[in-house]
C-alpha positions, 0 to 999 in steps of 0.5 A: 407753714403750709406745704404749698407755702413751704415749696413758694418759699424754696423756690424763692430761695433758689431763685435768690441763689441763682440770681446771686451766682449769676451775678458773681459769674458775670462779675468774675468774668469782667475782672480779668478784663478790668484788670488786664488791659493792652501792653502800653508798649507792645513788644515789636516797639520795645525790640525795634526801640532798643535796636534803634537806640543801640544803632544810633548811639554807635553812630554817635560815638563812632561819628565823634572818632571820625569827626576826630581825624579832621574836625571842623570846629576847633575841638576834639572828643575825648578819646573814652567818648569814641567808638572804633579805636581809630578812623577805619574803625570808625568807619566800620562800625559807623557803616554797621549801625546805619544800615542798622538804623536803615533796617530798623527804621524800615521795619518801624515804618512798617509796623506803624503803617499795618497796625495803625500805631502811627494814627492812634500814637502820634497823628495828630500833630496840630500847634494849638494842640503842641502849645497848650501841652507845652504851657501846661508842662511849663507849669507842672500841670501836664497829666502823663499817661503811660504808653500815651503821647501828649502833643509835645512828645508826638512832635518830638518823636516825629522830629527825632525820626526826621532827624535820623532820616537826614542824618543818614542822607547826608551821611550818604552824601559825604560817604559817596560824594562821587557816587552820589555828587547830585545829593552832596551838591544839594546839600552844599557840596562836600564841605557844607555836607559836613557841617549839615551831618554834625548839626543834626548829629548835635541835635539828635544828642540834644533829644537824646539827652532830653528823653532821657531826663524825662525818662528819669521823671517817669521811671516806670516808662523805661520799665515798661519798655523793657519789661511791658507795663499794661496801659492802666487810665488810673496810672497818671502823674503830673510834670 
């Protein structure tokens, strides 16, 4: 080989060399972003979740112990399944986790307005969109995507938010009935304020207890509330 073919032939190979290493460069730098992905449940939710949980169930529980003291329905609650001891007990920490849950939900409402976590999470809502999820669900065929909403579970987040912002209202009402008498008479009088913060508090349970089970379906969704998971598309399972 001559020596001017010798020097095409090194330039070459350095030019293979060069294209290889730029190749490899560009494909290290997309790895990290192949595999690194945004936390399918940022922190601030996951702190505001568990506050909010935490609120809501010693309501629950210290509303069943005030419930107790003058029921409505001819039942009682166990005494294991209450909070507080006894009424003012009760009421203290009822009190407490209001304001809580008050505080919680503000800093939530907050946070999904400034960071668009509302709109990207659970806008829209729409009835064609809630009924083809829900048949799907029905059966089995409702693809889950962790740290996504379907159509259902957005109207029933919403639902669960519009529950405890009446849950506390007409507990208000039935706390200041003097105070406040214009919304405990909105809401009936006295009496029929009562019957109204039950019913939502029964409803409330009955979301509880169907986010549960479905937390128990997906496992991986109470790890990520916890811990944070990446939002991975590939991580995707049937109901």
């Amino acid at each position: 080989m001559s020596h001017s073919g010798m020097a095409a032939h090194l330039r070459r190979l350095l030019y293979d060399a060069q294209q290889r290493h730029g190749i490899a460069h560009e494909m290290s730098e997309m790895r990290p972003a192949e595999v690194t992905s945004h936390s399918a449940h940022p922190v601030a939710i996951r702190i505001m979740h568990w506050i909010g949980a935490y609120a809501i169930l010693c309501m629950i529980l210290s509303g069943w112990q005030i419930y107790d003291a003058s029921p409505i329905l001819p039942f009682v609650f166990p005494r294991w399944m209450t909070l507080g001891g006894w009424l003012g007990g009760a009421i203290a920490w009822h009190l407490f986790a209001m304001w809580l849950l008050v505080l919680d939900g503000l800093c939530y409402l907050a946070y999904g307005l400034i960071s668009g976590h509302f709109r990207s999470e659970l806008l829209p809502v729409g009835p064609r969109a809630v009924a083809r999820d829900l048949v799907a669900a029905l059966r089995f065929r409702l693809v889950h995507t962790l740290g996504h909403y379907n159509a259902v579970q957005r109207l029933l987040y919403l639902g669960a938010m519009a529950l405890g912002v009446l849950m506390v209202v007409s507990g208000l009402a039935i706390w200041k009935p003097v105070q406040l008498s214009w919304l405990t008479a909105l809401l009936g009088g006295y009496p029929a304020a009562r019957v109204v913060h039950f019913i939502l508090m029964g409803l409330m349970v009955a979301f509880l207890v169907v986010h549960v089970v479905l937390v128990a379906l997906f496992p991986r969704t109470l790890l990520s509330m916890t811990i944070g998971l990446p939002r991975r598309p590939d991580a995707e399972v049937r109901l």
